[in-house]
Residue, then its C-alpha position, 0 to 999 in steps of 0.5 A: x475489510x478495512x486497510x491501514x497503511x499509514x504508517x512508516x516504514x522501519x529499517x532493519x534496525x526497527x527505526x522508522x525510515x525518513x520520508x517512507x510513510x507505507x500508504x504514501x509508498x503505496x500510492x505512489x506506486x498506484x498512480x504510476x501503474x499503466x494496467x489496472x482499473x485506473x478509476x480504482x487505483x486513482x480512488x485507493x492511491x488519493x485515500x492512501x495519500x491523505x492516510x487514511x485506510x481503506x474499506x475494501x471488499x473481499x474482491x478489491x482485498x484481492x486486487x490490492x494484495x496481487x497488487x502489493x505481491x506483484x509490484x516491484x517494492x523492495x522487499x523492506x517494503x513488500x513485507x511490511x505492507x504484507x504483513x499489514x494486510x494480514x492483521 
């Protein structure tokens, strides 16, 4: 399954938000996780970082997408990261 988060960001105006590129978003918040498989989340955050997407499995699918759910994004964020993942 593969997952493309490079993209920005967009307001609620529908205009991209300055310097808020999803994946970089992502990958950021990744790197700073203290729970998780760090060898993953280090692999998933340095691919995200460069744009580009990710080949998941069904089971990692799972990890990222309890990860996006369950991560303090704000919600501007959260659902269009969400929304991504389900195309």
């Amino acid at each position: 399954m593969k997952i493309d988060l490079n993209f920005d960001l967009l307001d609620l105006d529908g205009n991209a938000i300055p310097s808020s590129n999803a994946g970089k978003v992502v990958a950021n918040a990744l790197v700073q996780q203290a729970k998780g498989d760090p060898l993953k989340f280090w692999e998933w955050a340095l691919g995200l970082n460069k744009g580009e997407s990710l080949d998941l499995d069904s089971s990692d699918f799972e990890i990222f997408n309890s990860f996006i759910k369950d991560n303090d994004f704000p919600i501007i964020a959260k659902a269009q990261i969400l929304k991504a993942l389900k195309k």
